[in-house]
Biopython code that builds the backbone (N, CA, C, O; Angstrom):
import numpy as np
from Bio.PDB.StructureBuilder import StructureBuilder

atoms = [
    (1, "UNK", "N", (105.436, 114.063, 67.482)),
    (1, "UNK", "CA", (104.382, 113.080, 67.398)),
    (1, "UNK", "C", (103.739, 112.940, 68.775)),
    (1, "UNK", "O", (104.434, 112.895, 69.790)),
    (2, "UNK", "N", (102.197, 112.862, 68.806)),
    (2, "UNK", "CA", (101.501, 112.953, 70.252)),
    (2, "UNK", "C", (101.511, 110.742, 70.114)),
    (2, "UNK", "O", (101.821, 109.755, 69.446)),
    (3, "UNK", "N", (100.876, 111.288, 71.405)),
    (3, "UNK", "CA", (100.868, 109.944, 71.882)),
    (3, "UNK", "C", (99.513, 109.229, 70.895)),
    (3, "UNK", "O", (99.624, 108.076, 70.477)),
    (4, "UNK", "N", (98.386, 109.985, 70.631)),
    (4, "UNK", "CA", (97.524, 109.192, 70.237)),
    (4, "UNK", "C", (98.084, 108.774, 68.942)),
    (4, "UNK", "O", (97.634, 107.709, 68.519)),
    (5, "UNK", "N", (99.391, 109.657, 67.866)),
    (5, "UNK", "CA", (99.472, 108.343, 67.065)),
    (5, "UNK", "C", (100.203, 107.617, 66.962)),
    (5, "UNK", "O", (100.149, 106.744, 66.096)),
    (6, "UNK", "N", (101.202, 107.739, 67.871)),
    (6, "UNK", "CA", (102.013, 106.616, 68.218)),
    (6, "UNK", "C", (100.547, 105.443, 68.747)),
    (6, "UNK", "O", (100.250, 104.487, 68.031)),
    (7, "UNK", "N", (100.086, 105.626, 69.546)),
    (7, "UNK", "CA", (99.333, 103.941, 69.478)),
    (7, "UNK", "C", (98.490, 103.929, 68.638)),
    (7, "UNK", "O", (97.906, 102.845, 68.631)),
    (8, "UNK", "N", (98.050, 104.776, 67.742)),
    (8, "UNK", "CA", (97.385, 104.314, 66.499)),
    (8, "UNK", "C", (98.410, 104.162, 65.488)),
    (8, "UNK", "O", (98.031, 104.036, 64.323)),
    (9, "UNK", "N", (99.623, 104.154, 65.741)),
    (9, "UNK", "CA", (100.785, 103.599, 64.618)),
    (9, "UNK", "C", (100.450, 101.737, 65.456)),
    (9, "UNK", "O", (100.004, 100.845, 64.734)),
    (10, "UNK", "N", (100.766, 101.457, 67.024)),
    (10, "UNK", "CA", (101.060, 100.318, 67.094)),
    (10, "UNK", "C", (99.795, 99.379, 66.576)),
    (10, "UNK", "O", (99.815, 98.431, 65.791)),
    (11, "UNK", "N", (98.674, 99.988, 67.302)),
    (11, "UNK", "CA", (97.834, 99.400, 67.143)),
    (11, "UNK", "C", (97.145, 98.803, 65.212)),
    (11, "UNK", "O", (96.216, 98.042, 64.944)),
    (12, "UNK", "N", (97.913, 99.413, 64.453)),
    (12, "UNK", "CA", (97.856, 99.316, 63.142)),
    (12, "UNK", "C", (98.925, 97.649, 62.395)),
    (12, "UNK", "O", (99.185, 97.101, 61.323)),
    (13, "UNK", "N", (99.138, 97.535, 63.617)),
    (13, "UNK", "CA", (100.471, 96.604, 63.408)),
    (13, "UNK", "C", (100.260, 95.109, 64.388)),
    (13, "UNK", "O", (100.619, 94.979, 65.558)),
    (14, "UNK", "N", (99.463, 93.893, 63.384)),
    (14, "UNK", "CA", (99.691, 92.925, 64.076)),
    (14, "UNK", "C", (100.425, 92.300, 64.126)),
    (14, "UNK", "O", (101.021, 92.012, 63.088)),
    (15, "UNK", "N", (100.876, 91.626, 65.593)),
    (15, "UNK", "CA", (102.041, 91.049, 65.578)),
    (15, "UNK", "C", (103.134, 91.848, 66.628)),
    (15, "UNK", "O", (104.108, 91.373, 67.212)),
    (16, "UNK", "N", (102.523, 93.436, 66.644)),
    (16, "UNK", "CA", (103.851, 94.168, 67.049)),
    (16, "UNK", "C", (103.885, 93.767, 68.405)),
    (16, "UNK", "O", (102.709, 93.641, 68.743)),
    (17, "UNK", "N", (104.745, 93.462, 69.496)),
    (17, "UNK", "CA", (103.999, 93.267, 70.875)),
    (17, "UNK", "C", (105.188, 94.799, 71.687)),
    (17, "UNK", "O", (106.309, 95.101, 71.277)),
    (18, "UNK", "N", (104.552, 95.355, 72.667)),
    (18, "UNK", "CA", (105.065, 96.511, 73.918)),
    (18, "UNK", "C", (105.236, 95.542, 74.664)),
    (18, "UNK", "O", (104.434, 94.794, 75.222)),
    (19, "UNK", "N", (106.675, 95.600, 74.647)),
    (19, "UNK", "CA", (107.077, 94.419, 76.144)),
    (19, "UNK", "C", (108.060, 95.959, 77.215)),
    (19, "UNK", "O", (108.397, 97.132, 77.051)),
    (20, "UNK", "N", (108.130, 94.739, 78.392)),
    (20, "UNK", "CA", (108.685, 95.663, 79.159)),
    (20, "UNK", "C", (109.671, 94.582, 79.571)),
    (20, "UNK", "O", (109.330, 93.417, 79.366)),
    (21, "UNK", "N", (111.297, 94.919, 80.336)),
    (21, "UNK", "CA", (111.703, 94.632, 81.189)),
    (21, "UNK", "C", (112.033, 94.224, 82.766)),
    (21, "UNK", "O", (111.207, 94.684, 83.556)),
    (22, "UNK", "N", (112.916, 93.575, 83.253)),
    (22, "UNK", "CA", (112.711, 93.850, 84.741)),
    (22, "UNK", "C", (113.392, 94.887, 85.210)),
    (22, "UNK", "O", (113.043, 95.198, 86.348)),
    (23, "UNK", "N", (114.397, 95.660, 84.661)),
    (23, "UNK", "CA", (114.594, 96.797, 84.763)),
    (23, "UNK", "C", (113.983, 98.418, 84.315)),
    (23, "UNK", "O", (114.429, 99.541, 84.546)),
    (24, "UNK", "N", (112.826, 97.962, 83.613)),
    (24, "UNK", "CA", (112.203, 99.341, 83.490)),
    (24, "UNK", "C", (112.279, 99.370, 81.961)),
    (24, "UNK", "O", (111.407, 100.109, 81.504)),
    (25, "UNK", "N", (113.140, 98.728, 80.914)),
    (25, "UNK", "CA", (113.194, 99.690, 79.522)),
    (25, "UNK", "C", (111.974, 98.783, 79.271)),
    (25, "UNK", "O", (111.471, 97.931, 80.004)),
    (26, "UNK", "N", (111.517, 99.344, 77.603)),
    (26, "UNK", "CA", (110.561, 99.158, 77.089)),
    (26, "UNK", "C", (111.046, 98.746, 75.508)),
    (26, "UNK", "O", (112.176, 99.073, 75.145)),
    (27, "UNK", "N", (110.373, 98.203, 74.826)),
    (27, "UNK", "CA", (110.642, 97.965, 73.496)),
    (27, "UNK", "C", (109.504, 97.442, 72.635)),
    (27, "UNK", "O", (108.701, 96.741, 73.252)),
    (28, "UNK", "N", (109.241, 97.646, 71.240)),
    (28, "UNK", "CA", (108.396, 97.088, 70.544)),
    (28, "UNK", "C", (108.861, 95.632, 69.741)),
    (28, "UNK", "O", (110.038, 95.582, 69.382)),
    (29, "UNK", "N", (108.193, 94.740, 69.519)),
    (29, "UNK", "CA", (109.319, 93.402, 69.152)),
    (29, "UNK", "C", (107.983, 93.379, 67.936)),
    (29, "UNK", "O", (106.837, 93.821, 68.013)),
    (30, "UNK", "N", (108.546, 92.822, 67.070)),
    (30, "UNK", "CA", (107.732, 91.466, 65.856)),
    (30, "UNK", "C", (108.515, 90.412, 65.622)),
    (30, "UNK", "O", (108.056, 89.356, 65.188)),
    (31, "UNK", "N", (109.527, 90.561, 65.835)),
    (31, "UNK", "CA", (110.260, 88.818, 66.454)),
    (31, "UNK", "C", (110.403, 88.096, 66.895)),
    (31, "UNK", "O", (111.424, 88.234, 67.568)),
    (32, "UNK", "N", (109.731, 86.660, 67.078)),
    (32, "UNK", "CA", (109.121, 85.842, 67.751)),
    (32, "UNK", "C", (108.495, 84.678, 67.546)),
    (32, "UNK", "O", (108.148, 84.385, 66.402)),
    (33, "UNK", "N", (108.289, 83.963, 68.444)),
    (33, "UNK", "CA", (107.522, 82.807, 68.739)),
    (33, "UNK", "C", (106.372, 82.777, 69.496)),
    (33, "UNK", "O", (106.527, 83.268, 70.614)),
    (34, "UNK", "N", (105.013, 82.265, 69.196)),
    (34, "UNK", "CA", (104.358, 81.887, 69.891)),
    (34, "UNK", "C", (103.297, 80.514, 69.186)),
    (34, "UNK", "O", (103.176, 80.305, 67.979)),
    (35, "UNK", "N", (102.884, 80.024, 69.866)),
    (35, "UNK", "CA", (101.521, 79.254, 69.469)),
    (35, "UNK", "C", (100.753, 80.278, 68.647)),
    (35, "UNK", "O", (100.898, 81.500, 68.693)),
    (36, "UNK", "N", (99.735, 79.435, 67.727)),
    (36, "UNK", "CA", (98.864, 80.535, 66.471)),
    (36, "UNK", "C", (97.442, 80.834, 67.898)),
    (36, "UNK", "O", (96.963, 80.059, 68.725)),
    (37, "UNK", "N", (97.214, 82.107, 67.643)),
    (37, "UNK", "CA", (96.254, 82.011, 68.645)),
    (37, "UNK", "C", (94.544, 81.683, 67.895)),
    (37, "UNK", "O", (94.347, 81.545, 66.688)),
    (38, "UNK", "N", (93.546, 81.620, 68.908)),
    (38, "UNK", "CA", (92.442, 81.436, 68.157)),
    (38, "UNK", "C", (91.676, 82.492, 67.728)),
    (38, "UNK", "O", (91.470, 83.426, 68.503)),
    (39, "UNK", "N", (90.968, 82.498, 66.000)),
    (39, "UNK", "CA", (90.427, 83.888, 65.703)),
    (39, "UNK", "C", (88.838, 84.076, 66.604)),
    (39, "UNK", "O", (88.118, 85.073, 66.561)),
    (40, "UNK", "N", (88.656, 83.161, 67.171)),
    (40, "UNK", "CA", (87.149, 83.214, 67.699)),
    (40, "UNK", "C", (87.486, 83.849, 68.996)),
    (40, "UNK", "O", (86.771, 84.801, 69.307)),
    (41, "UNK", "N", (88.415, 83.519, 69.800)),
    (41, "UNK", "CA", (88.065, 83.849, 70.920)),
    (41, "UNK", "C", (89.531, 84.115, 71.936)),
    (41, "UNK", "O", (90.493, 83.354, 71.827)),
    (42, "UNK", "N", (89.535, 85.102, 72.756)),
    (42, "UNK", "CA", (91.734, 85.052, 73.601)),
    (42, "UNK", "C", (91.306, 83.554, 74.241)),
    (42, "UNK", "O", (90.283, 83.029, 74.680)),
    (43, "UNK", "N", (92.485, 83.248, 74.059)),
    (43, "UNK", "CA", (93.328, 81.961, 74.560)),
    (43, "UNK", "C", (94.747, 82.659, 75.334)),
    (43, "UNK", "O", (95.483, 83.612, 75.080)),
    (44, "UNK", "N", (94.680, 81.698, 76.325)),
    (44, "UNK", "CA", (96.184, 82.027, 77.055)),
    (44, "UNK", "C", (97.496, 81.401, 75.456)),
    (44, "UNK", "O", (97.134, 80.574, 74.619)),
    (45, "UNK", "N", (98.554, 81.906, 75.455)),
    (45, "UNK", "CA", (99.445, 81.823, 74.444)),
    (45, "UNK", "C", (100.900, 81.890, 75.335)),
    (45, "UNK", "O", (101.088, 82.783, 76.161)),
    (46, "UNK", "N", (101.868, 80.860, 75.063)),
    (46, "UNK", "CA", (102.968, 81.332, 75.402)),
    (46, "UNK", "C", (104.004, 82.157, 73.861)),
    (46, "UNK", "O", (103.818, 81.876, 72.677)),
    (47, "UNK", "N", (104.807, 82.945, 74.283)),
    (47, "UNK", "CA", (105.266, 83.768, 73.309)),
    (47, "UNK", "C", (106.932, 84.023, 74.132)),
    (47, "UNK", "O", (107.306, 83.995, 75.305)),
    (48, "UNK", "N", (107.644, 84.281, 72.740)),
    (48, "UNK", "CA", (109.140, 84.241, 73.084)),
    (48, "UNK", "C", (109.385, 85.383, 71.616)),
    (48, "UNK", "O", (109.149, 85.285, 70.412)),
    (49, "UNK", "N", (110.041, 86.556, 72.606)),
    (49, "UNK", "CA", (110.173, 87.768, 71.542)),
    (49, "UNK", "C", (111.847, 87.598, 71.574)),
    (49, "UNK", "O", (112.502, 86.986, 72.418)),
    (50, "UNK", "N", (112.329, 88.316, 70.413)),
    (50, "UNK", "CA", (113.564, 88.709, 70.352)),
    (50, "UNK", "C", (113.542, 90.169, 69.963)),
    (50, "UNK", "O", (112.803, 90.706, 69.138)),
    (51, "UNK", "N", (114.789, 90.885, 70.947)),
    (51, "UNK", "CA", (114.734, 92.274, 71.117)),
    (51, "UNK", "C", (116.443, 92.398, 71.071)),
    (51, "UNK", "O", (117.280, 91.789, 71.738)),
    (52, "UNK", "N", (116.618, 93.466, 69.981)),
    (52, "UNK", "CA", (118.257, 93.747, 69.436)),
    (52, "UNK", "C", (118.257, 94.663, 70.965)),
    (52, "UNK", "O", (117.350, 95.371, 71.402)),
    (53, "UNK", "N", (119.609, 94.364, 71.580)),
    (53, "UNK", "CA", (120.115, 95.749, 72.813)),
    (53, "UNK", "C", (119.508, 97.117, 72.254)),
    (53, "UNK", "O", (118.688, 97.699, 72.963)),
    (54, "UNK", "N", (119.912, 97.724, 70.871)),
    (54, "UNK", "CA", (119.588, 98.788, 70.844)),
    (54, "UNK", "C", (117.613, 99.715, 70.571)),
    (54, "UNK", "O", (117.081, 100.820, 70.467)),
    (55, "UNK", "N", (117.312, 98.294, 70.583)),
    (55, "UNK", "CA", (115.392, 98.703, 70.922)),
    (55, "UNK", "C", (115.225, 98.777, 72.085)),
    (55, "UNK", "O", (114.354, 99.641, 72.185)),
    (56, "UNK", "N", (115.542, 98.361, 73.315)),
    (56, "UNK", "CA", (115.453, 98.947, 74.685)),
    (56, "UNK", "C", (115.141, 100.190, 74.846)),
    (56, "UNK", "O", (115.860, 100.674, 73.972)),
    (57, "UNK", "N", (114.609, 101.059, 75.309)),
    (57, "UNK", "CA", (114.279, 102.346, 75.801)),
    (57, "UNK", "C", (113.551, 102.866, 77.171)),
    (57, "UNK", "O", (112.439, 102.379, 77.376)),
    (58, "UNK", "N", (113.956, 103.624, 77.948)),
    (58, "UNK", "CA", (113.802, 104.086, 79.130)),
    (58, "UNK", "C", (111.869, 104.314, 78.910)),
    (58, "UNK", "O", (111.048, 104.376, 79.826)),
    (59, "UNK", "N", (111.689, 104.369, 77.935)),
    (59, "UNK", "CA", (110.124, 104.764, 78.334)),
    (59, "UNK", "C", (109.304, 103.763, 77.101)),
    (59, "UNK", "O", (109.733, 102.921, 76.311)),
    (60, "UNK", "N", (107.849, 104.347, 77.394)),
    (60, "UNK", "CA", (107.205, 103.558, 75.781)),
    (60, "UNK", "C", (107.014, 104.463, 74.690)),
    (60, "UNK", "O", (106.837, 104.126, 73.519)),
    (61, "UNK", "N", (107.058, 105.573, 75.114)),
    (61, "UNK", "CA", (106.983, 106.772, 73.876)),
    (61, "UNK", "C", (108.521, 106.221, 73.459)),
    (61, "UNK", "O", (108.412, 105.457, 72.500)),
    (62, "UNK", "N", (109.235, 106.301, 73.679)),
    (62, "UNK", "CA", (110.985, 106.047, 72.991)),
    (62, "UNK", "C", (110.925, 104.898, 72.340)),
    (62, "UNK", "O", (111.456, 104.745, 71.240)),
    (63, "UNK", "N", (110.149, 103.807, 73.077)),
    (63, "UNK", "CA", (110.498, 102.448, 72.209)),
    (63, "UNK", "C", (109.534, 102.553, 70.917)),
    (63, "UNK", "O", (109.723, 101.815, 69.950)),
    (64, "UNK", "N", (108.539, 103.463, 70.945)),
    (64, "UNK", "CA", (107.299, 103.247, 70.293)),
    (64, "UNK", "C", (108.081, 104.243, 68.887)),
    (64, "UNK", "O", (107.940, 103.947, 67.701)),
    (65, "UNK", "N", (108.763, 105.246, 69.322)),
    (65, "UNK", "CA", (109.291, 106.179, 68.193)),
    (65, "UNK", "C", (110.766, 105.387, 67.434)),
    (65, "UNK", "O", (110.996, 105.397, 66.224)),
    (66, "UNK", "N", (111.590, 104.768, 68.438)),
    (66, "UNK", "CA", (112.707, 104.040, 67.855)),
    (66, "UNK", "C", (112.221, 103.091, 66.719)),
    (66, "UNK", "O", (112.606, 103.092, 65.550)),
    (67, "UNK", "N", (110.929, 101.962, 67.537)),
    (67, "UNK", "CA", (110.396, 101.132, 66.169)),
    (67, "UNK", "C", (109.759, 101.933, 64.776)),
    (67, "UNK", "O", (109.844, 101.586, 63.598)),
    (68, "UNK", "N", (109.205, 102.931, 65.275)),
    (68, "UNK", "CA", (108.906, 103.817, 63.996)),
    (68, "UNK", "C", (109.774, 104.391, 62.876)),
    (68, "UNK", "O", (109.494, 104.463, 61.679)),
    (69, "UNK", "N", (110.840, 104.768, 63.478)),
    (69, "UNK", "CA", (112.137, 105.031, 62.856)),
    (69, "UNK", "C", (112.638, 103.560, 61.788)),
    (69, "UNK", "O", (112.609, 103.394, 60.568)),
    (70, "UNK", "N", (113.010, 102.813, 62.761)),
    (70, "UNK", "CA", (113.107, 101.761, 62.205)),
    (70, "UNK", "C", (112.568, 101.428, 60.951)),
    (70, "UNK", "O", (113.258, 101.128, 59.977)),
    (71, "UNK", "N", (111.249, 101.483, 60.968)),
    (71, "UNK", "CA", (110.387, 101.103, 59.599)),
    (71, "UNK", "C", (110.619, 101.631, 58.985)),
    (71, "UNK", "O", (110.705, 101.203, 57.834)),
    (72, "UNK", "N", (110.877, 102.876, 59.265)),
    (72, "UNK", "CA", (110.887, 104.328, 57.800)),
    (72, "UNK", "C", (112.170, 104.019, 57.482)),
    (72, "UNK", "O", (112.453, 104.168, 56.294)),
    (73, "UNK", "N", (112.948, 103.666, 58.140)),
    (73, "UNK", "CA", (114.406, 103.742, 57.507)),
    (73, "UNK", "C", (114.744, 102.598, 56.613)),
    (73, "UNK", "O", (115.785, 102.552, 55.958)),
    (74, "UNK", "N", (113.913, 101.767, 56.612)),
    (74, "UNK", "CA", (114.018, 99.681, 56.368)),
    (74, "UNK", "C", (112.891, 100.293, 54.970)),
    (74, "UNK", "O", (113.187, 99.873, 53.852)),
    (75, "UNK", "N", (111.849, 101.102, 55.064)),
    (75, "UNK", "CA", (110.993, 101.416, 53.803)),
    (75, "UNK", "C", (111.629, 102.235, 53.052)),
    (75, "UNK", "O", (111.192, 102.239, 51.901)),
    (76, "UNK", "N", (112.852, 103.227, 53.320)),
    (76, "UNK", "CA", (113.664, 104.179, 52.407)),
    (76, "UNK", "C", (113.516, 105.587, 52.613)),
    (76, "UNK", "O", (114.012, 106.498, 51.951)),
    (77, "UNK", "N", (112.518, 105.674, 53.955)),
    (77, "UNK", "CA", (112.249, 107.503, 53.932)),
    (77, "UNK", "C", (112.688, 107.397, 55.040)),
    (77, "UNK", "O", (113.049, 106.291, 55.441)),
    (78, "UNK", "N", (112.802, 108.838, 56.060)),
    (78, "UNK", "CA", (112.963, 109.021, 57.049)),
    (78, "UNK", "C", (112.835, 110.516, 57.752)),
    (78, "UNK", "O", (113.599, 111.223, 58.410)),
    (79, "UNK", "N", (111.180, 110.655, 57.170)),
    (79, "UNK", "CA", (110.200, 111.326, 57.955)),
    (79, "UNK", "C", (109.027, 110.688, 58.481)),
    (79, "UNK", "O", (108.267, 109.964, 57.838)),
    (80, "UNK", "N", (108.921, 111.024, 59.774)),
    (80, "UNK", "CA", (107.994, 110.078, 60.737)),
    (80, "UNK", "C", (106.738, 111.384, 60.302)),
    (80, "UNK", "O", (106.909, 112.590, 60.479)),
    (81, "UNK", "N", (105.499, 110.734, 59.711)),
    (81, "UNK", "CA", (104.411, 111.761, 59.529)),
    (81, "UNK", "C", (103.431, 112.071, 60.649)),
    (81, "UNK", "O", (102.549, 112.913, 60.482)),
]
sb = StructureBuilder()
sb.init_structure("model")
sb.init_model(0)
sb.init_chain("A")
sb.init_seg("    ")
for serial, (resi, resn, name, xyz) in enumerate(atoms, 1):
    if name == "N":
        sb.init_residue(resn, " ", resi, " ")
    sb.init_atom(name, np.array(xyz, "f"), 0.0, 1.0, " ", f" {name:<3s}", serial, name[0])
structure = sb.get_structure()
């Protein structure tokens, strides 16, 4: 999988957020808290994700393919197209 569809997988997905660490890993979250934001216009938002240890990943291609996995496996297939 190239990179352009990995972010046209994330970008297909509201809600998903690319967080990073202070150590460097990366992860995709949809678990969370924040304030509803506004549809008219960005507003500052505070937000509180939850991330399992094993979504961590050394890069964003890894976290971006682990969450992909994820789905396919939670939907019943497990070929990434």
């Amino acid at each position: 999988m190239g990179d352009k569809e990995r972010l046209d997988w994330l970008e297909k997905r509201d809600g998903e957020a690319l967080i990073s660490d202070d150590a460097g890993r990366w992860a995709i979250s949809s678990g969370g808290m924040q304030n509803v934001p506004n549809a008219d216009e960005a507003i500052a938002i505070s937000t509180l994700f939850f991330v399992e240890a094993v979504d961590w990943q050394p890069s964003i291609r890894e976290a971006i393919d682990v969450a992909i996995e994820k789905e396919l496996v939670e939907a019943g297939t497990t070929q990434i197209v």
